[in-house]
C-alpha positions, 0 to 999 in steps of 0.5 A: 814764716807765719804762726801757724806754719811754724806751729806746723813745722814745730810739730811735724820735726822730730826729737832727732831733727830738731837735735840736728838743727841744734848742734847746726846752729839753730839754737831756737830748736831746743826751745822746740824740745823743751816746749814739747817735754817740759810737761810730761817731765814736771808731772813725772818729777813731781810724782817722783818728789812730791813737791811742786816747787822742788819738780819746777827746780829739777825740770830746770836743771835736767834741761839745762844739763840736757842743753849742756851736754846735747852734743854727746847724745850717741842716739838722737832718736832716744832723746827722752829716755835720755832726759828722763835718765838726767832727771832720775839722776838729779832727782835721786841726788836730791833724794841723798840730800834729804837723808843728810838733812838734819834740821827738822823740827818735831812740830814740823813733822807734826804738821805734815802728819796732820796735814796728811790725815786731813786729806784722807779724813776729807776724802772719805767724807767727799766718798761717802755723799758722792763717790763718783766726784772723788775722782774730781777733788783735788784730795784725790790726786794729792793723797795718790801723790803723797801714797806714792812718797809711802813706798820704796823709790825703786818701786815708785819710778818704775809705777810713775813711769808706767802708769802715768808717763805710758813708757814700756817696759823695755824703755823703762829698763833703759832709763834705770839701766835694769833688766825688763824682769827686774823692771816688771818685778818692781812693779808688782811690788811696788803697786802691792806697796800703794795697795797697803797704804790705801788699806792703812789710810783705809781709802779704797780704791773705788773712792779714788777712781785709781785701777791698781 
């Protein structure tokens, strides 16, 4: 088979098809599945975590798992939802670990708070000369990343997976296993959240071309 007509066949199979030529013995296919998820995952968990490395670590982990346990996926059709609920749950346990670590340093909180408070000092400047490039500089998707850290993580799933993974709420609900009131509920609250900690980091909406 030639490049371009495997490129062809890569892109015309779905989620299902490919999990059936897995579990048949082609095990090239759940290559396919990673090649096609892998991206729309790591930007997930990295909004979910806030850290690069950390997304790369966990992206790793939910599909090795996924790998592992394939055969015992009732609804092939529902393939992502099913890895996105393999990475909330890795992501939450590693969120777990956080709060049982002890081990930091005051001059390393120090620096994270000034590091924080450099971004937004630069961002206000970038604001004030070109407000239309804000949404261009980098500051402007890191701070949305850190402001995202700022609020509750119920709320913060729920508002990464709507706004920047395009999910419904009825598929949202099914990834967290709650109820689609309580899904549109957390995210009222939780974009009620991000609007407070740009007023705090007095960051206007504007300036980061974000529509809360």
């Amino acid at each position: 088979m030639k490049l371009t007509e495997f490129l062809v066949w890569r892109n015309r199979m779905t989620d299902a098809q490919l999990i059936d030529k897995f579990l048949n013995g082609h095990v090239s296919a759940f290559n396919t599945l990673v090649w096609r998820w892998e991206k729309s995952l790591y930007n997930f968990v990295l909004r979910y975590m806030g850290d690069r490395e950390e997304a790369k670590d966990i992206c790793q982990k939910s599909f090795i798992r996924a790998y592992k346990k394939l055969g015992h996926l009732q609804e092939p059709e529902k393939f992502s939802t099913w890895l996105y609920q393999i990475a909330v749950n890795i992501c939450r346990d590693e969120l777990k670990r956080r709060k049982r670590r002890t081990l930091f340093s005051l001059d390393a909180m120090q620096a994270n708070e000034n590091g924080v408070n450099s971004e937004i000092a630069a961002l206000k400047s970038d604001g004030k000369s070109n407000p239309e490039a804000v949404a261009e500089n980098r500051n402007a998707f890191e701070l949305i990343r850190k402001a995202l850290q700022e609020i509750p993580e119920e709320q913060r799933v729920v508002i990464i997976m709507k706004e920047y993974q395009g999910l419904k709420f009825t598929e949202i609900a099914e990834v967290l296993e709650i109820s689609v009131n309580t899904t549109k509920s957390r995210m009222y609250y939780g974009l009620s959240a991000l609007r407070k900690v740009f007023n705090k980091w007095e960051i206007s909406e504007e300036m980061l071309n974000y529509e809360l």
